[in-house]
C-alpha positions as CSV (number, residue, x, y, z in Angstrom):
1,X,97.9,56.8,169.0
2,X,100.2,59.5,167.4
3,X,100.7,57.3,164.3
4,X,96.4,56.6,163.9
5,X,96.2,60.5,164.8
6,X,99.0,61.0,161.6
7,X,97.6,58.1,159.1
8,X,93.7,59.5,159.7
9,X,95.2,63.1,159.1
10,X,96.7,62.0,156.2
11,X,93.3,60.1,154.7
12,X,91.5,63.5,155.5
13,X,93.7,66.2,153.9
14,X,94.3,64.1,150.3
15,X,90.6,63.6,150.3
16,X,90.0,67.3,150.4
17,X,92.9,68.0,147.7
18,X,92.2,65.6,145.1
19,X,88.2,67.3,145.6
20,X,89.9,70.5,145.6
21,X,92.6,69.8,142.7
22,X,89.3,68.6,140.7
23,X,87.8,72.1,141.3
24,X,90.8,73.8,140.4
25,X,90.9,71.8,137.1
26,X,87.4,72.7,136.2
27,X,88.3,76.2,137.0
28,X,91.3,76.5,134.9
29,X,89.2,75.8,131.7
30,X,87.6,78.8,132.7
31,X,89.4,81.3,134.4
32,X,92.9,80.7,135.0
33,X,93.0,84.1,137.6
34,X,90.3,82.2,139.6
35,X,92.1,79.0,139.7
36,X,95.3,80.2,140.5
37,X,93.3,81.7,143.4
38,X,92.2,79.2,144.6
39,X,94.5,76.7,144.5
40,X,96.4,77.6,147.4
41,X,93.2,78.0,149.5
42,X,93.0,74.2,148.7
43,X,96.2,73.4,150.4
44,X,95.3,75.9,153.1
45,X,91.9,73.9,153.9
46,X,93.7,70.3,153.3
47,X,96.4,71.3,156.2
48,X,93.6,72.9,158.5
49,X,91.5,69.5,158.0
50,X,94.1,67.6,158.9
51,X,95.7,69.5,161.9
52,X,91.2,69.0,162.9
53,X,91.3,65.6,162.3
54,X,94.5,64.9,164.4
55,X,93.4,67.6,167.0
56,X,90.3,64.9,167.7
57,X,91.8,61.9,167.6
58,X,94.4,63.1,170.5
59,X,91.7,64.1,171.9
60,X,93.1,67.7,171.9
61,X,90.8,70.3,173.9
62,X,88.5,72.5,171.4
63,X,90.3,75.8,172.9
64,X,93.5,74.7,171.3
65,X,91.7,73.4,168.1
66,X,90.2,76.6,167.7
67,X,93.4,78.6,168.3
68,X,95.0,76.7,165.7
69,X,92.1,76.7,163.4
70,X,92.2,80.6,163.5
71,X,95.8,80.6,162.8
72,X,95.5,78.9,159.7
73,X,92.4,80.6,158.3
74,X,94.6,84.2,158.9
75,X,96.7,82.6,156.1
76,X,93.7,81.9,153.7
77,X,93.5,85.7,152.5
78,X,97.1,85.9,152.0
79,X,97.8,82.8,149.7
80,X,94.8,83.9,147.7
81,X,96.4,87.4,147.5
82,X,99.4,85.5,146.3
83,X,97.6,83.4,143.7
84,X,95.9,86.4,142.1
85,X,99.2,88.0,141.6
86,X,101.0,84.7,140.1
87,X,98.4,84.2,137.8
88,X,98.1,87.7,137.0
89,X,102.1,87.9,136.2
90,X,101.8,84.2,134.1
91,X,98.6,86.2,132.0
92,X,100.9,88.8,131.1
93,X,103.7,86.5,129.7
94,X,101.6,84.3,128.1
95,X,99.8,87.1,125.9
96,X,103.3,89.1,125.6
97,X,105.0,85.5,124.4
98,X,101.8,84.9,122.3
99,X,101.8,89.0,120.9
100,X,105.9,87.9,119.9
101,X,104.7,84.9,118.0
102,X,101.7,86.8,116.1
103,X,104.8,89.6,115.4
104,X,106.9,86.8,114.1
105,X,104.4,85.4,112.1
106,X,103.3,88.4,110.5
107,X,107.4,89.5,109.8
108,X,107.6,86.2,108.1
109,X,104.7,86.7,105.8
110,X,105.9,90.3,105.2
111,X,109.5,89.0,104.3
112,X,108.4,86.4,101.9
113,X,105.4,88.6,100.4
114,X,108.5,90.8,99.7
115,X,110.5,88.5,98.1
116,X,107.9,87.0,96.3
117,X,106.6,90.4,95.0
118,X,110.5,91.9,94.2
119,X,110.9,88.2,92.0
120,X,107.5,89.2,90.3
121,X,108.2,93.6,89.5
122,X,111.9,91.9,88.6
123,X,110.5,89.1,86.2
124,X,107.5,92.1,84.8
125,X,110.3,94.5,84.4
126,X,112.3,92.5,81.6
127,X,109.6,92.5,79.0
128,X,109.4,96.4,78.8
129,X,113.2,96.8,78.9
130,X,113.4,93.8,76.0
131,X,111.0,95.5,73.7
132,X,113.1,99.3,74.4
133,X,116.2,97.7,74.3
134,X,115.3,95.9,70.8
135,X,113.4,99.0,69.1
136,X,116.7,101.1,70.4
137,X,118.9,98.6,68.4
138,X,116.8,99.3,65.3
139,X,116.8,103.2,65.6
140,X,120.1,102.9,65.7
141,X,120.8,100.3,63.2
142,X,118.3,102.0,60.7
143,X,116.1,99.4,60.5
144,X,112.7,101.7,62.1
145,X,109.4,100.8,60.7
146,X,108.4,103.6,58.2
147,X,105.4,104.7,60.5
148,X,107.5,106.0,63.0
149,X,105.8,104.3,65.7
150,X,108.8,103.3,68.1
151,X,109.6,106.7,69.7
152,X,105.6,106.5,71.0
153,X,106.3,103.0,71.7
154,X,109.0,103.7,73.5
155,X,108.0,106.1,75.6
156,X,104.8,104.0,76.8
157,X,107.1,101.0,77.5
158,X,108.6,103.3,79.8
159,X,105.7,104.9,81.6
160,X,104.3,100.9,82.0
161,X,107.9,100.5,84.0
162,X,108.2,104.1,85.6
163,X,104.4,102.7,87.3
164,X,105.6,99.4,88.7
165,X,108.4,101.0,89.9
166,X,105.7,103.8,91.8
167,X,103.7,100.9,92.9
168,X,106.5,98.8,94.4
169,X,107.7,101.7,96.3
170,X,104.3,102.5,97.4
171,X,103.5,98.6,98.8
172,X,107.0,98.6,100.3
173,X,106.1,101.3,102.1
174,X,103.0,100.7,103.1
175,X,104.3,97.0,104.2
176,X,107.4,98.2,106.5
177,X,104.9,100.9,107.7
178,X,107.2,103.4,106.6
179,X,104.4,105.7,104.8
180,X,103.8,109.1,106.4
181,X,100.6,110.6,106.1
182,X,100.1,114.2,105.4
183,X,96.5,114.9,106.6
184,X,94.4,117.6,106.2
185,X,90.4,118.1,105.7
186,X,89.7,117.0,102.3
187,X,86.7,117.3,100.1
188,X,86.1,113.7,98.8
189,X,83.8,114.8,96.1
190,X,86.4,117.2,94.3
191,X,88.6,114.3,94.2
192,X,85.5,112.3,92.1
193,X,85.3,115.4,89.9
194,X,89.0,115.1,89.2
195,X,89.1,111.3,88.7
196,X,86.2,111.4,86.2
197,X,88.3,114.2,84.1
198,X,91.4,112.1,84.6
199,X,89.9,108.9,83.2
200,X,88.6,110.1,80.4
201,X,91.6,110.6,78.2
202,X,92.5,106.7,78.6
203,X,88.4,105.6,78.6
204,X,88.3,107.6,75.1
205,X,91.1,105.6,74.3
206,X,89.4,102.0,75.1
207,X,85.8,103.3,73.9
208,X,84.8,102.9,77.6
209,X,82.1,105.2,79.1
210,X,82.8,107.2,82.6
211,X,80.1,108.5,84.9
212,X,80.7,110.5,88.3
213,X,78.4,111.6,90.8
214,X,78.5,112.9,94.6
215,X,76.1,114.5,97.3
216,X,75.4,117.9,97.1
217,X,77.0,118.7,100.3
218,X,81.0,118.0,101.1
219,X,82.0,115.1,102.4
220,X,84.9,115.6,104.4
221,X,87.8,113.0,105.6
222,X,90.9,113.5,106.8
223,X,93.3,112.3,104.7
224,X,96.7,112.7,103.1
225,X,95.3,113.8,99.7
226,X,98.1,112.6,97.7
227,X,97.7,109.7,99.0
228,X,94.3,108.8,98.8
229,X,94.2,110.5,94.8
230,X,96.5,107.4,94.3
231,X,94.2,104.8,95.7
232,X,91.2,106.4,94.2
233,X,93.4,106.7,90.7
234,X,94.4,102.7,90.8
235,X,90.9,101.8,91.5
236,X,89.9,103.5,88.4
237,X,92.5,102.7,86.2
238,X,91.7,99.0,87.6
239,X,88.2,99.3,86.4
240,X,89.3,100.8,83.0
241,X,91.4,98.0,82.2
242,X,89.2,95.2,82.8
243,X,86.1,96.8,81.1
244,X,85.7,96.2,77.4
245,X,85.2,98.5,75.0
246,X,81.3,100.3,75.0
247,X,81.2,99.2,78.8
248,X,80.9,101.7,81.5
249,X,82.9,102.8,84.5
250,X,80.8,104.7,87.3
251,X,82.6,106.4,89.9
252,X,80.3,107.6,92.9
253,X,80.2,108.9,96.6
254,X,78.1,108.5,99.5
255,X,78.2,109.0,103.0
256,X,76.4,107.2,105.8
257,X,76.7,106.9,109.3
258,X,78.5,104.5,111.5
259,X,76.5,101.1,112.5
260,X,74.9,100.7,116.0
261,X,77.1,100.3,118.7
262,X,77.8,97.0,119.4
263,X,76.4,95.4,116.3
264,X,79.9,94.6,114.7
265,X,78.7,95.1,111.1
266,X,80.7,98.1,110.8
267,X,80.4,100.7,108.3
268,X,76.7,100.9,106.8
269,X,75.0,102.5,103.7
270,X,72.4,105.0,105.0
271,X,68.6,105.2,103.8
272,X,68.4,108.0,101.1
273,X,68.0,111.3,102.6
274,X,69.6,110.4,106.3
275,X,71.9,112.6,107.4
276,X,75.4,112.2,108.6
277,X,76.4,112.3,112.2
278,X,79.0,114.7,112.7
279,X,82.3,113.3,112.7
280,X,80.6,109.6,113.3
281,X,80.3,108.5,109.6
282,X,82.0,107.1,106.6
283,X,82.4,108.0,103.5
284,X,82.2,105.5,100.5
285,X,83.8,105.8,97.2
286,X,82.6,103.1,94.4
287,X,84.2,102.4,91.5
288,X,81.7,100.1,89.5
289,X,83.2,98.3,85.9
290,X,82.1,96.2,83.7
291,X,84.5,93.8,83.9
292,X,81.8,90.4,83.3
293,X,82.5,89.2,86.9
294,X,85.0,87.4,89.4
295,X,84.9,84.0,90.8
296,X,83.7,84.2,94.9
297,X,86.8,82.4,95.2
298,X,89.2,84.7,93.6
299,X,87.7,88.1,94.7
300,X,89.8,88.6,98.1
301,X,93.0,87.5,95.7
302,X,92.3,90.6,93.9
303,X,94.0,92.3,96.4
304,X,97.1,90.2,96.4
305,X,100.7,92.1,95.4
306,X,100.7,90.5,92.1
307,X,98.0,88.3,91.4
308,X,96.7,89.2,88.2
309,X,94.0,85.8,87.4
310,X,96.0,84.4,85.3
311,X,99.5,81.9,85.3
312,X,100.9,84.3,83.0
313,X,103.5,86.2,85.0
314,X,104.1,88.9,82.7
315,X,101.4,91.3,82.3
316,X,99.2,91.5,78.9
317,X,99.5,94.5,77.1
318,X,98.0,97.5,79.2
319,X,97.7,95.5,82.6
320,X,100.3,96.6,85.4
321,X,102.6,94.6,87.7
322,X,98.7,93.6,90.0
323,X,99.9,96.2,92.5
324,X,97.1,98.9,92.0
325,X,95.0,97.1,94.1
326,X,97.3,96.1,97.0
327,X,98.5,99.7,96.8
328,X,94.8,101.0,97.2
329,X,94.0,98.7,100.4
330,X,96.7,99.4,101.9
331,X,96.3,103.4,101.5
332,X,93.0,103.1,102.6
333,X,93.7,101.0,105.9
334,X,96.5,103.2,107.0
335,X,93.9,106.0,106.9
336,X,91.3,104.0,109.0
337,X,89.5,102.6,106.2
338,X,89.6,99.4,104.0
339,X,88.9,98.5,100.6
340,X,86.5,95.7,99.3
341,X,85.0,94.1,95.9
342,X,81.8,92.5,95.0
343,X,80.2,91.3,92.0
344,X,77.5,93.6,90.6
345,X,76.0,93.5,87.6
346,X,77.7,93.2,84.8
347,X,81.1,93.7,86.7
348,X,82.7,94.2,90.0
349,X,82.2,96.8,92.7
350,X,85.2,98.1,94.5
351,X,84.7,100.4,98.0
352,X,86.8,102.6,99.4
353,X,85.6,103.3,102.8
354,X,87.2,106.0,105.2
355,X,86.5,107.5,108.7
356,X,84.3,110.9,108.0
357,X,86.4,114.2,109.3
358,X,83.8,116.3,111.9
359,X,83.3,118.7,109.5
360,X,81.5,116.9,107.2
361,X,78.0,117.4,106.7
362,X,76.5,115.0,104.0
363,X,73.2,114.0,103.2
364,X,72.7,111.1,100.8
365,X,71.0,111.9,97.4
């Protein structure tokens, strides 16, 4: 009898496993918490089944059945308890093992971005110091042309270096998130004014046309100005570059306020004459060229340490190292913000978007 009693036990508590183990499964594509809950409560209920199902075949009085029955259901709380915490603890090292990874990955693209950008400034650097080291030679050897060009020659080689240099220390900061940011409330639409009076000199120089505008109000960020007068400057001198001569470089600001909660479109151009919610807003600098137009496929490059659009490695006359841009994103994201491109027209929009300081108050024109 004890052996039936054992074998009929047996029969009863894998039949309720393998239904609860197939629960569990279907569980754990869900929620791992609730299956690691209840997978113990599955063993509890196969052993209570079975110490049932032995109870009656020994024909076992119901007062003892039910003294054992309450026994075993005392443990049910307490091995869920225990499964909650288990799967609680393996949730935490799975995301802290899978957080390690994502740092790991992201060091390793860091480290070779690096490498790949100090081989590029390196390879960039040799054609200015070639051209100064060769005109040198002929100062010194007599052999200037008449028109005394090399001293001005010179000199601009060396500017065109003393800015890769800037912009590789820039990006390497940025990139070992080393940069420290001096904020303070600053009035986005003086630094328009300023860029449209810098740009000038060098768009007189390329016969290329510069336009400003703002809202009447300020429009307030906080921001390391420094900082952001570089972004704002690359983005410019970006735009000069690439526009030909009679084209035109517009340089605006407007402000509008943040998208609806929940709609995940981020920041959103506001209808004209919409006003600002205080400290709930961004503000958005364009810089517009004229540039003809990038490939879809090649616009998110743009931003590459580098990439310049062409296999050429060394940089045409009057196009820098193709670290402006990086330099500019990456300003702009450590302040909250981002930058992004777009064909327009006859050329390329680039947006500099930043988090709105609470004192600004602007009303699109």
């Amino acid at each position: 009898m004890i052996a039936e009693a054992a074998l009929l036990a047996a029969i009863a508590a894998v039949a309720v496993g393998v239904v609860g183990a197939l629960a569990v499964r279907a569980l754990a594509a869900r929620s791992l918490v609730a299956a690691a809950v209840v997978a113990p409560v599955v063993v509890i209920l196969s052993v209570a089944v079975g110490v049932v199902v032995t109870a009656r075949a020994m024909f076992i009085n119901d007062h003892d059945q039910s003294v054992v029955l309450v026994v075993t259901a005392t443990s049910l709380p307490i091995a869920a308890v225990f499964g909650w915490l288990i799967a609680r603890r393996v949730q935490q090292l799975m995301r802290a093992s899978a957080q390690e990874a994502a740092q790991r990955d992201r060091d390793r693209q860091v480290e070779q971005s690096r490498r790949e950008l100090v081989a590029w400034v390196s390879h960039d650097l040799r054609t200015p110091l070639a051209g100064i080291r060769a005109m040198a030679e002929a100062l010194e050897d007599g052999h200037a042309p008449p028109d005394g060009s090399y001293p001005g020659r010179i000199r601009s080689e060396a500017d065109r270096m003393s800015d890769m240099v800037g912009g590789l220390l820039a990006l390497s900061r940025l990139q070992s998130g080393t940069l420290r940011l001096d904020r303070a409330p600053v009035d986005v639409g003086d630094l328009v004014s300023d860029a449209v009076a810098s740009a000038r000199v060098l768009a007189g120089r390329r016969g290329v046309h510069v336009t400003g505008s703002a809202p009447p109000r300020a429009v307030t960020v906080s921001a390391d100005v420094g900082e952001l007068s570089r972004a704002l400057s690359n983005l410019v001198t970006n735009a000069l570059t690439h526009t030909p001569a009679g084209g035109t470089v517009d340089i605006s600001l407007a402000a509008a306020p943040t998208a609806a909660a929940g709609d995940g479109l981020g920041p959103t151009h506001a209808a004209a004459g919409d006003r600002t919610d205080r400290g709930h807003g961004f503000a958005h600098l364009a810089v517009t060229d004229g540039c003809g137009g990038i490939a879809h496929d090649d616009l998110d490059r743009l931003f590459e340490p580098g990439w310049r659009g062409t296999r050429a490695r060394t940089p045409a006359a009057g196009v820098g190292a193709g670290l402006g841009l990086a330099v500019a994103r990456g300003i702009a994201r450590a302040h909250g913000g981002d930058v992004t491109v777009a064909n327009t027209g006859p050329g390329c929009r680039f947006e500099l978007t930043l988090p709105l300081d609470e004192r600004s108050h602007a009303v699109d024109p």
